[in-house]
PANU-444601 format. One line per field, with one value per residue: x, y, z of N, C-alpha, C, O in turn; chain; residue in one letter. Coordinates in Angstrom, 2 decimals, decimal comma. Example, Ala and Ser with C-alpha at 12.3 -4.5 7.8 and 13.67 -1.06 7.14 Angstrom:
<recs>
nc1 = (13,19; 12,85)
nc2 = (-5,69; -2,25)
nc3 = (7,80; 7,08)
cac1 = (12,30; 13,67)
cac2 = (-4,50; -1,06)
cac3 = (7,80; 7,14)
cc1 = (13,20; 12,90)
cc2 = (-3,30; 0,03)
cc3 = (7,80; 7,87)
oc1 = (14,24; 13,41)
oc2 = (-3,32; 1,14)
oc3 = (8,46; 8,04)
chain = (A; A)
res = (A; S)
</recs>
This chain:
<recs>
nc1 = (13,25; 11,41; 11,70; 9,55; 7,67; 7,64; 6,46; 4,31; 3,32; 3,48; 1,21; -0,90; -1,35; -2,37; -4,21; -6,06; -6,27; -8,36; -10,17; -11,23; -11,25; -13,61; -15,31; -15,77; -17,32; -19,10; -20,56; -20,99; -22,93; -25,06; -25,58; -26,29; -28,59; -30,11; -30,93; -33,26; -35,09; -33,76; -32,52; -30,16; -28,55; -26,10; -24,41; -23,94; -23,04; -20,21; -19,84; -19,60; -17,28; -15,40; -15,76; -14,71; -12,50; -10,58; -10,65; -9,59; -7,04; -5,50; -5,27; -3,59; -1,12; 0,60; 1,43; 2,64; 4,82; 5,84; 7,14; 8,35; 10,42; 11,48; 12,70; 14,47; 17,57; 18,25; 19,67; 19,71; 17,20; 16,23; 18,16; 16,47; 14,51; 14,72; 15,52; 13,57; 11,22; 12,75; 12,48; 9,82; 9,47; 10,84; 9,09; 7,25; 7,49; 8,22; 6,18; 3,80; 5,35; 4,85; 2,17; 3,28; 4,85; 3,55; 1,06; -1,22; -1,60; -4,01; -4,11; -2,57; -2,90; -0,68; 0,21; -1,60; -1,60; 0,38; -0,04; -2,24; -0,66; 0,79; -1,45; -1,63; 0,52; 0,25; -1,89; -1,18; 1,33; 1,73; 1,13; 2,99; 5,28; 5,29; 6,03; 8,05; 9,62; 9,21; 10,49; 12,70; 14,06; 14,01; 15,83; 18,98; 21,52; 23,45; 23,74; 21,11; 19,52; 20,28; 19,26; 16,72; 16,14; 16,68; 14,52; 12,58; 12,93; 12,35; 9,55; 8,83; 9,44; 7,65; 5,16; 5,52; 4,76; 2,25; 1,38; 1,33; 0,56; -2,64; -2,82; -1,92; -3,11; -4,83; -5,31; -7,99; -9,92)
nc2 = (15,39; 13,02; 9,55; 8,10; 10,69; 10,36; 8,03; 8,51; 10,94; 9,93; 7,84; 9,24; 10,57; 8,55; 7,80; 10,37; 9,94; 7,56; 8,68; 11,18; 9,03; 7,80; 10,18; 10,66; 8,10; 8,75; 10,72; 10,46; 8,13; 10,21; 11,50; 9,27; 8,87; 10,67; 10,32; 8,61; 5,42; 2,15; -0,78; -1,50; -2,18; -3,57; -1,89; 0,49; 0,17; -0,75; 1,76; 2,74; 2,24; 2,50; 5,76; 5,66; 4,67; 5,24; 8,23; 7,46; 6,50; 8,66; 10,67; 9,27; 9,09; 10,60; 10,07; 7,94; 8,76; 10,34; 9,00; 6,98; 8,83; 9,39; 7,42; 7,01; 6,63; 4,23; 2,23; -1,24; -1,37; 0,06; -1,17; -3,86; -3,06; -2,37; -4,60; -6,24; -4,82; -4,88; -7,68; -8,00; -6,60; -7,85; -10,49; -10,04; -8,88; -11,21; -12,62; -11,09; -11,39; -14,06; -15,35; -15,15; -17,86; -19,97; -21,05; -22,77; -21,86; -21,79; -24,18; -25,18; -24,93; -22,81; -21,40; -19,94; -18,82; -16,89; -15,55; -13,97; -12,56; -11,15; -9,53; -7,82; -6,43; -5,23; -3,66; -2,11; -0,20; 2,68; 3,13; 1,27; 1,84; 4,96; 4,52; 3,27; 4,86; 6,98; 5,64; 5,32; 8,01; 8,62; 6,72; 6,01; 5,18; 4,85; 2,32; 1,11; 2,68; 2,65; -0,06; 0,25; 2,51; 0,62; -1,32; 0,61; 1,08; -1,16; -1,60; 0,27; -1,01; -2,99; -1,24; -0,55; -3,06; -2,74; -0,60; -2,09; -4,05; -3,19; -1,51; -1,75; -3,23; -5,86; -8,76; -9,90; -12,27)
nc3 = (22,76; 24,84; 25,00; 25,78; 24,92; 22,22; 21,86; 22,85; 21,20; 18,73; 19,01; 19,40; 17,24; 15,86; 17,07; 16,49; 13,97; 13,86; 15,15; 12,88; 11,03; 12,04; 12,54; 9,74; 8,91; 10,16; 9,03; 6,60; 7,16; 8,06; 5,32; 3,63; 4,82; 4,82; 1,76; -0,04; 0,33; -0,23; -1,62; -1,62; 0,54; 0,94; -0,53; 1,02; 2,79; 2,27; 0,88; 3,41; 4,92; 3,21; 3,12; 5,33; 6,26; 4,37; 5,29; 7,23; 6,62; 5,55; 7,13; 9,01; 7,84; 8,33; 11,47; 11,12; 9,13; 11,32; 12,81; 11,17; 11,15; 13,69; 13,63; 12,33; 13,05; 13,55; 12,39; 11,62; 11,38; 9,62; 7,06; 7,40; 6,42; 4,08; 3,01; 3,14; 1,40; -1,30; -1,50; -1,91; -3,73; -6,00; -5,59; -6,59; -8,93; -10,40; -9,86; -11,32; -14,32; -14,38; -15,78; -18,27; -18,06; -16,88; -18,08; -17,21; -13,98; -12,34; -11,67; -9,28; -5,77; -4,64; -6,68; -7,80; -5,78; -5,52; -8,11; -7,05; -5,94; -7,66; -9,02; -7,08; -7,34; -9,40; -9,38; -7,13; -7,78; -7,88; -5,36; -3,91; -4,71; -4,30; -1,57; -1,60; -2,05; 0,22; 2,34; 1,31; 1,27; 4,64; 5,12; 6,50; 5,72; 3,12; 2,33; 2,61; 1,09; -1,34; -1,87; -1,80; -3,54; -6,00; -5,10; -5,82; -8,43; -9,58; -9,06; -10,84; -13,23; -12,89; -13,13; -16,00; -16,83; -16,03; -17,21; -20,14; -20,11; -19,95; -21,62; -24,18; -27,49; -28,14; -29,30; -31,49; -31,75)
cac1 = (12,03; 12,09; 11,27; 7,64; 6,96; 7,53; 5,36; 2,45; 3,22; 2,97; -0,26; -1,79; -1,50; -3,28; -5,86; -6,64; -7,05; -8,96; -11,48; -11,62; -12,34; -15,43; -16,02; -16,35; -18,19; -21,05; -21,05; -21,70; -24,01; -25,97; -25,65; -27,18; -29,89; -31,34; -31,39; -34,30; -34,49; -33,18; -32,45; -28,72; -27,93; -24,92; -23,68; -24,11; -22,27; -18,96; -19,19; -19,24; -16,47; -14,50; -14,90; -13,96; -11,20; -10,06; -10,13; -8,26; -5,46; -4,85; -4,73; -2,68; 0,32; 0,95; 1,88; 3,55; 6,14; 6,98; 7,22; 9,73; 11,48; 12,02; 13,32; 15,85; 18,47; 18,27; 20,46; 19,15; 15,67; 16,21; 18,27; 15,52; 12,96; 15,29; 15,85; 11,90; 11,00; 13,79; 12,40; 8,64; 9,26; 11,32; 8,67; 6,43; 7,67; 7,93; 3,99; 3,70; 5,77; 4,47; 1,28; 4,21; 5,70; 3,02; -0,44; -2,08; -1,51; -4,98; -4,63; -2,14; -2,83; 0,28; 0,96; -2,57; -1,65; 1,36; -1,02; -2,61; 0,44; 1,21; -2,38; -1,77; 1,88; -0,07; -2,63; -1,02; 2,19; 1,69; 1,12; 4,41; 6,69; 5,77; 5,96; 9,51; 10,62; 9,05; 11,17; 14,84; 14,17; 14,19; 16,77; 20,28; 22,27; 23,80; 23,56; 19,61; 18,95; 20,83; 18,31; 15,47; 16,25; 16,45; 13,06; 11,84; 13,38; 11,57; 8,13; 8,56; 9,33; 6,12; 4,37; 5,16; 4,02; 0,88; 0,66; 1,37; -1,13; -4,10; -3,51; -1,67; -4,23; -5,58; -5,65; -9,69; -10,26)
cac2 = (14,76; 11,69; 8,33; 8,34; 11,66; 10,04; 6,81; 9,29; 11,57; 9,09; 6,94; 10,37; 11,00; 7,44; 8,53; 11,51; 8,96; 6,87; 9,82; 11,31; 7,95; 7,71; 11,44; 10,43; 7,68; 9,22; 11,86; 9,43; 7,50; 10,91; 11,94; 8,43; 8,37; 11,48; 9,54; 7,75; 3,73; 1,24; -2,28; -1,82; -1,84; -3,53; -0,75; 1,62; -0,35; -1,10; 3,16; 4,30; 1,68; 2,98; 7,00; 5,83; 3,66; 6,47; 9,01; 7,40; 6,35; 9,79; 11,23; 8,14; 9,27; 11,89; 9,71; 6,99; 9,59; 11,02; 7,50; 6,94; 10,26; 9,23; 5,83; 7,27; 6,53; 2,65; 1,44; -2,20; -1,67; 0,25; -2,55; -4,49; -2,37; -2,18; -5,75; -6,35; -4,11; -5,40; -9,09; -7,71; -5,81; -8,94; -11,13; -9,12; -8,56; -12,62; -12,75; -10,85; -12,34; -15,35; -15,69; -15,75; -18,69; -20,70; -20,89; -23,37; -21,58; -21,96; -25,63; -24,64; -23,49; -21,92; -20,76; -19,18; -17,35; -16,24; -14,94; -12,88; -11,46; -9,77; -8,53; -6,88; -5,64; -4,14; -2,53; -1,06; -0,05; 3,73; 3,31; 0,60; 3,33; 5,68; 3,97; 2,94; 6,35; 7,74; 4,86; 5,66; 9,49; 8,55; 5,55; 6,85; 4,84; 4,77; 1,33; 1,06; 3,80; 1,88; -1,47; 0,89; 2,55; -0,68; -2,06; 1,52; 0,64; -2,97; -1,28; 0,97; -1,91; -3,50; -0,54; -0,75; -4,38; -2,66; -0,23; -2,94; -5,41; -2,76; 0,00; -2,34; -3,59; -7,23; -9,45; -10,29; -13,61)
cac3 = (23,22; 25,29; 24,28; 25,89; 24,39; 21,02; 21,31; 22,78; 20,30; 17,45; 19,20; 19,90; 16,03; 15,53; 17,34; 15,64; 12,65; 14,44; 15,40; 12,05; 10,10; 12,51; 12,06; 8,48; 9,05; 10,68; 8,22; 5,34; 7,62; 7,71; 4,50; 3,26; 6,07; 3,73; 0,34; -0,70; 1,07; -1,37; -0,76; -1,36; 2,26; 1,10; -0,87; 1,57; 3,93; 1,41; 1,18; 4,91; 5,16; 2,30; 3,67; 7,02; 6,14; 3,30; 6,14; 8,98; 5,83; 4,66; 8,65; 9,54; 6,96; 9,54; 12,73; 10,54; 8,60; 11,95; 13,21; 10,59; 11,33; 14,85; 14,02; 11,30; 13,50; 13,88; 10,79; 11,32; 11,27; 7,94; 6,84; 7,22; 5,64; 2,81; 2,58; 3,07; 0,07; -2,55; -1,66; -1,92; -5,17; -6,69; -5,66; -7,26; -10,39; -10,61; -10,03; -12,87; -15,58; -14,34; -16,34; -19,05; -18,26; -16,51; -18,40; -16,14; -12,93; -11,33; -10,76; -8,20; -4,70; -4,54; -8,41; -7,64; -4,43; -6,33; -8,92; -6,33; -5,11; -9,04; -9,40; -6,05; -7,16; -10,43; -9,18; -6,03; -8,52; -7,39; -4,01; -3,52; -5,35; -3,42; -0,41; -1,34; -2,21; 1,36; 2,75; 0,76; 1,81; 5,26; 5,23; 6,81; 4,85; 1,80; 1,32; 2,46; 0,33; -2,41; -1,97; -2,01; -5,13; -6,46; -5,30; -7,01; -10,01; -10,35; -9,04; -11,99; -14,33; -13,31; -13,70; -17,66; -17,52; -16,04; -18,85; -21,37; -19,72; -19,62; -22,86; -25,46; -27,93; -27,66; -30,90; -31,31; -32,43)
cc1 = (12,38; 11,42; 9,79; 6,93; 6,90; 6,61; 4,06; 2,77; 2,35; 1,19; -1,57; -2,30; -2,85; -4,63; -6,85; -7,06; -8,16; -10,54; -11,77; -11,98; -13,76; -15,83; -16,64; -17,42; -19,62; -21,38; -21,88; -23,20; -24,88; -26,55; -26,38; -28,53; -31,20; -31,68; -32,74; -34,25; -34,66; -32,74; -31,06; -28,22; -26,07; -23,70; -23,15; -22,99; -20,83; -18,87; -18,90; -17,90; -15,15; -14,30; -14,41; -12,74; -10,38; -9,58; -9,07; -7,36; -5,16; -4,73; -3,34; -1,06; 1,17; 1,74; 3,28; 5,09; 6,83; 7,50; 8,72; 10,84; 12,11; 12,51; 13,76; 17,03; 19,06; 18,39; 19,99; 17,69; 15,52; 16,77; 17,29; 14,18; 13,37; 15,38; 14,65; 11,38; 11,82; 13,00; 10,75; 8,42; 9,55; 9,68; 7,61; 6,72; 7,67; 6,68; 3,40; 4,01; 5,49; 3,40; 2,32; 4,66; 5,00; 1,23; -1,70; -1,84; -2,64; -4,54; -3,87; -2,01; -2,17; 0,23; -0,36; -2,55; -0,35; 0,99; -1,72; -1,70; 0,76; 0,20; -2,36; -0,64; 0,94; -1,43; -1,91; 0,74; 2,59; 2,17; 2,72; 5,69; 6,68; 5,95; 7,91; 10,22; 10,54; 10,52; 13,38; 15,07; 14,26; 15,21; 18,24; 21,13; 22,75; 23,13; 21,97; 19,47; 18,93; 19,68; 16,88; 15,01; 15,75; 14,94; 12,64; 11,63; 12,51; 9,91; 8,28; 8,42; 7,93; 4,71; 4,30; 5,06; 2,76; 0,58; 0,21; -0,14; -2,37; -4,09; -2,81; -2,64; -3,60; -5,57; -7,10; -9,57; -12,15)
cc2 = (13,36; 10,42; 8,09; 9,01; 11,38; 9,39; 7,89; 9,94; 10,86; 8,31; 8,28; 10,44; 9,70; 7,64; 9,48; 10,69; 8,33; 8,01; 10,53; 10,02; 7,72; 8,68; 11,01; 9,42; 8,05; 10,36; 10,91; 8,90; 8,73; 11,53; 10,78; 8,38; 9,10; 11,31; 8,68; 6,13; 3,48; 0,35; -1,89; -1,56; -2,35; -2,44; 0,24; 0,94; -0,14; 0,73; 3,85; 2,95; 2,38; 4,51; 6,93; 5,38; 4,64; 7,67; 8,70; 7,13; 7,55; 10,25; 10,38; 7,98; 9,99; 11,32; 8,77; 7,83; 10,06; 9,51; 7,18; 7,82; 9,75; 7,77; 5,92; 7,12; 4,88; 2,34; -0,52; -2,42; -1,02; -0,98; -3,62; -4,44; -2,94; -3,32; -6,48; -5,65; -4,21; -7,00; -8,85; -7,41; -6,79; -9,79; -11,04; -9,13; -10,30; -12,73; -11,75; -11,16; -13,55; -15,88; -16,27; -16,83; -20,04; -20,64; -22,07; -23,46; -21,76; -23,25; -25,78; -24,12; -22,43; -20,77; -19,85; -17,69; -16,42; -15,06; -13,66; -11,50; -10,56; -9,22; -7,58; -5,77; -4,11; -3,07; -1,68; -0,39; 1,39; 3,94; 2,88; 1,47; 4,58; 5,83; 3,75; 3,99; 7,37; 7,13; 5,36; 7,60; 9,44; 7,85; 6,72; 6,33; 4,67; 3,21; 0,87; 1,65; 3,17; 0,99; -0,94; 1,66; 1,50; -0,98; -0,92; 1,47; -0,73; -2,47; -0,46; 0,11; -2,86; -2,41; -0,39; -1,72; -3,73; -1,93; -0,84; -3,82; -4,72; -1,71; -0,62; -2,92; -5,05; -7,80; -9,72; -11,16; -13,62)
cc3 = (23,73; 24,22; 24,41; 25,26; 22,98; 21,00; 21,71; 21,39; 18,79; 18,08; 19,43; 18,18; 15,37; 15,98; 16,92; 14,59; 12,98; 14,56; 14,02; 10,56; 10,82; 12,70; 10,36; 7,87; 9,00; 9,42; 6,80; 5,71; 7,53; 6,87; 3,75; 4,08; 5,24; 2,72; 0,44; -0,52; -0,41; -0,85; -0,60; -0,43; 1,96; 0,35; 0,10; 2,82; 3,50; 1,38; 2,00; 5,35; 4,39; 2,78; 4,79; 6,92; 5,07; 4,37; 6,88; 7,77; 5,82; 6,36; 9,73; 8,95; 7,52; 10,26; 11,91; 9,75; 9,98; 12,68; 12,83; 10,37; 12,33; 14,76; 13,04; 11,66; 13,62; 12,44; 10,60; 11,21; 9,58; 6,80; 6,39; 6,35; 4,03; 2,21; 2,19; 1,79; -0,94; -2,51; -2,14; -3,52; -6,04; -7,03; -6,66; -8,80; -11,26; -11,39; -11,26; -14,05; -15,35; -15,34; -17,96; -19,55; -17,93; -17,27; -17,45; -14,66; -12,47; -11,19; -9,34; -7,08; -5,01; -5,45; -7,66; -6,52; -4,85; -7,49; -8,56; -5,94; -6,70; -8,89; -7,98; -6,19; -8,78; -10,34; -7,99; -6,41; -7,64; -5,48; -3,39; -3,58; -4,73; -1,92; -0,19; -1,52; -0,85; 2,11; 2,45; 0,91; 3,65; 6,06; 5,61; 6,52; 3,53; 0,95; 1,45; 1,31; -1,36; -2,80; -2,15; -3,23; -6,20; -6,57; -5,65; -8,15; -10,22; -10,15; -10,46; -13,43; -14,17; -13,65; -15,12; -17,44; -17,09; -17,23; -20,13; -21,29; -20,52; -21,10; -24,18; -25,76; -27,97; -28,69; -30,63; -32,06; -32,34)
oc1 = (13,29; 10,89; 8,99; 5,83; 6,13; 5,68; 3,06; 2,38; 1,31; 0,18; -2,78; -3,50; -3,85; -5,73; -8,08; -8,25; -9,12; -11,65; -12,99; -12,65; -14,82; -16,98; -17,81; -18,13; -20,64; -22,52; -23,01; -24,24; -25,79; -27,63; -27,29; -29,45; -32,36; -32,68; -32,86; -33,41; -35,25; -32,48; -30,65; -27,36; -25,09; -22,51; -22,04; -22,29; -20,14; -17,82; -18,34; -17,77; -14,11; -13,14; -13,76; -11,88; -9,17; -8,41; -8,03; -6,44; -4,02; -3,59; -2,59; -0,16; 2,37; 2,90; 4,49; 6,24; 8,05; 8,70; 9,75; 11,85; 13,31; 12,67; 13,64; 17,86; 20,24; 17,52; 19,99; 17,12; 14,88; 16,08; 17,29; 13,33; 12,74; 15,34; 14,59; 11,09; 11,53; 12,93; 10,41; 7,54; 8,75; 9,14; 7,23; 5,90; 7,24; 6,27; 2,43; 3,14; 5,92; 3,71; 2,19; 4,90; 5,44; 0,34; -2,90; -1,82; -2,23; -4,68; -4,39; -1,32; -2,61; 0,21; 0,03; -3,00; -0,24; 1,57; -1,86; -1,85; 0,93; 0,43; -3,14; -0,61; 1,03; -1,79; -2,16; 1,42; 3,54; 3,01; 3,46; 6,66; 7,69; 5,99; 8,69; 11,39; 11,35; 11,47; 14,47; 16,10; 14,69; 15,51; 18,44; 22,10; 21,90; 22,55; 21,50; 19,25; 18,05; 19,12; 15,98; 13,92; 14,79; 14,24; 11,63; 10,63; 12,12; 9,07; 7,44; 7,67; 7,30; 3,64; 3,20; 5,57; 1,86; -0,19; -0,69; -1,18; -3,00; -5,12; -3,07; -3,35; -2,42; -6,07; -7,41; -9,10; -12,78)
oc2 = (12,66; 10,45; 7,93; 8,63; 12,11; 9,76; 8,05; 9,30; 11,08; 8,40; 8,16; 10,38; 9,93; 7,64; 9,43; 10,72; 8,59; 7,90; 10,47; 10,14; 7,50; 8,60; 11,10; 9,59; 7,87; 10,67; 10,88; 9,04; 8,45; 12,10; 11,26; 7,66; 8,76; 11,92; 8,05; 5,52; 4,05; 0,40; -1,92; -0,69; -1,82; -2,29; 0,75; 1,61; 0,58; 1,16; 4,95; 2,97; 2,71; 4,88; 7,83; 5,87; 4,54; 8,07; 9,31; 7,93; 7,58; 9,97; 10,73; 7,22; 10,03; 11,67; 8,90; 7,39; 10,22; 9,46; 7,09; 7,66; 9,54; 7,06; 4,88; 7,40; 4,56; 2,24; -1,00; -3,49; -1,50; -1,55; -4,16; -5,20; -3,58; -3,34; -7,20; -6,55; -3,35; -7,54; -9,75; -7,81; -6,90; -9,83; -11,93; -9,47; -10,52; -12,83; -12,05; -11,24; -14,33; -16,97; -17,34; -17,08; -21,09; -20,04; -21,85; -24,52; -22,23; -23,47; -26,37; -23,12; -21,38; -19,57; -18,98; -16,55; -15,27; -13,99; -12,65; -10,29; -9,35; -8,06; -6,62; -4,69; -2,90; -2,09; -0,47; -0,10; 1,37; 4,53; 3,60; 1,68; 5,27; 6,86; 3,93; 4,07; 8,28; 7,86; 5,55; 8,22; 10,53; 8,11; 7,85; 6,87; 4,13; 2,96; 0,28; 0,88; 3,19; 1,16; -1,66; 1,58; 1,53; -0,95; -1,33; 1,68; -1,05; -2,87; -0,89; 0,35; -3,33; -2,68; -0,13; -2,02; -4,12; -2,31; -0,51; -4,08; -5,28; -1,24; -0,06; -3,34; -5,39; -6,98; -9,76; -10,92; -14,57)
oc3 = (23,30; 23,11; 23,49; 24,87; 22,35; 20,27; 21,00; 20,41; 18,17; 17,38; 19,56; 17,89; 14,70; 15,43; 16,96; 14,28; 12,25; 14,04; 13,91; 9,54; 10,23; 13,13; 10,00; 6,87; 8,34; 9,08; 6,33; 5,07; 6,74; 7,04; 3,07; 3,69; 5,01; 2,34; 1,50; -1,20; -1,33; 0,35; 0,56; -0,41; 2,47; 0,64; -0,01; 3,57; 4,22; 1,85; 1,99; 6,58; 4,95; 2,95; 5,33; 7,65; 5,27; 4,39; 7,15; 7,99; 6,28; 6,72; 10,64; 9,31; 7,24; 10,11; 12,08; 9,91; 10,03; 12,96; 13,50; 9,69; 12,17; 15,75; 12,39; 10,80; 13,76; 11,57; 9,47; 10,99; 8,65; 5,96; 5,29; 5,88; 3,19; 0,98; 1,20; 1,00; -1,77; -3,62; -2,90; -4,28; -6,97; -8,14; -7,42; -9,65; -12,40; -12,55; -11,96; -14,92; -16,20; -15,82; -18,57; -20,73; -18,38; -16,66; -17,24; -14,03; -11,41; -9,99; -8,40; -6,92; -5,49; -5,18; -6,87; -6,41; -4,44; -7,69; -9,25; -5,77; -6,67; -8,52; -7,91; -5,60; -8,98; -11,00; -7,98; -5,43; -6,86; -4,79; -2,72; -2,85; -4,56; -1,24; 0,74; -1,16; -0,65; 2,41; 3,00; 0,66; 4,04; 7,23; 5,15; 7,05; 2,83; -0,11; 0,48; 0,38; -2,22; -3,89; -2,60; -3,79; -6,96; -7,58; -6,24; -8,83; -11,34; -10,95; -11,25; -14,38; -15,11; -14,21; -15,61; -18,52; -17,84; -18,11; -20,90; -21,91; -21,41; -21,58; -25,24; -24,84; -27,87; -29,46; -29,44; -33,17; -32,80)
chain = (A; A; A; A; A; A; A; A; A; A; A; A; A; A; A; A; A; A; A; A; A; A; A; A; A; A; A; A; A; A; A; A; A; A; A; A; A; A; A; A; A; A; A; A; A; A; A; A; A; A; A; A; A; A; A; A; A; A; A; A; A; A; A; A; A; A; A; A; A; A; A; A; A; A; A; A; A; A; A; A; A; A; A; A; A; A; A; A; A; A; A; A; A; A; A; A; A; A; A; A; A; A; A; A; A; A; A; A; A; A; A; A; A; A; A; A; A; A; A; A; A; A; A; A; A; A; A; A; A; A; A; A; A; A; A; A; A; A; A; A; A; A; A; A; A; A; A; A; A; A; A; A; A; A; A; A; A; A; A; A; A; A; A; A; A; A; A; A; A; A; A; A; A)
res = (X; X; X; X; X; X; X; X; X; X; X; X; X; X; X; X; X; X; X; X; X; X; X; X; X; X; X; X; X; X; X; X; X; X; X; X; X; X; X; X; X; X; X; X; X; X; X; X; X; X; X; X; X; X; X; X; X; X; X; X; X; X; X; X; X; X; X; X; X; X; X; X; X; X; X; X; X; X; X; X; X; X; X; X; X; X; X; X; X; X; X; X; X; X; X; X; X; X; X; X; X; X; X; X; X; X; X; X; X; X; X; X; X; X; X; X; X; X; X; X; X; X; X; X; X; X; X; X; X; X; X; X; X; X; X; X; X; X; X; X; X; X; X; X; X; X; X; X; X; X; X; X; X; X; X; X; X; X; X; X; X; X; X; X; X; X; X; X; X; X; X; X; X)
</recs>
């Protein structure tokens, strides 16, 4: 396949996302239109956002895997990925043992936006890991593959600080 027939290929696939998150849209929008009025307009808003934006993700996993099929060949862009997701996962795992080490992080811009970045590494634990494992299944190097492992291995170690955080018991004062 040529090189054109790839980028359509792949932007064709985006599109299909694109058309079934606003298929899903409207469906919501019609499926609320028949409920019973209620003020919470803003609810209703935050849910035809969430099935539209839920749809086009899950149709959009499609274009992007072959995406990264067809650009399995380019050893520095993996490289990069690889090097991008070891510094991501690190950083990450920081922003989590941070509360650790720093107890008066809000006064901090920074410490604070740092703060953000763990509660984003521990809730999206799942998603990152298997983001980095799509990633080191597609990587054509050994030693990508290697750095990707890696940042698997540290998403997994913050995933037991998430367990610990959220299902170890609490002292009650």
């Amino acid at each position: 396949m040529s090189r054109w027939g790839k980028i359509a290929l792949v932007c064709a696939g985006y599109l299909l996302a694109l058309v079934a998150g606003s298929v899903a849209s409207c469906m919501y929008n019609a499926r609320m239109a028949a409920m019973p009025y209620d003020t919470s307009g803003g609810m209703y808003a935050a849910g035809d956002l969430m099935s539209g934006l839920g749809a086009f993700l899950v149709v959009a996993m499609v274009p992007t895997a072959v995406a990264l099929w067809f650009l399995r060949h380019n050893r520095k862009l993996w490289q990069a990925i690889a090097i991008a997701s070891l510094a991501f996962a690190g950083a990450g795992l920081l922003a989590v043992l941070m509360p650790l080490a720093a107890h008066d992080s809000y006064r901090s811009p920074a410490l604070t936006m740092f703060g953000w970045l763990g509660l984003v590494q521990l809730l999206g634990v799942p998603l990152w890991t298997l983001a980095f494992a799509a990633f080191a299944f597609f990587a054509p190097t050994p030693q990508s593959r290697r750095l990707l492992v890696t940042a698997i291995g540290i998403e997994l170690v913050i995933g037991a600080c998430a367990a610990y955080h959220w299902f170890a018991p609490s002292p009650v004062f």
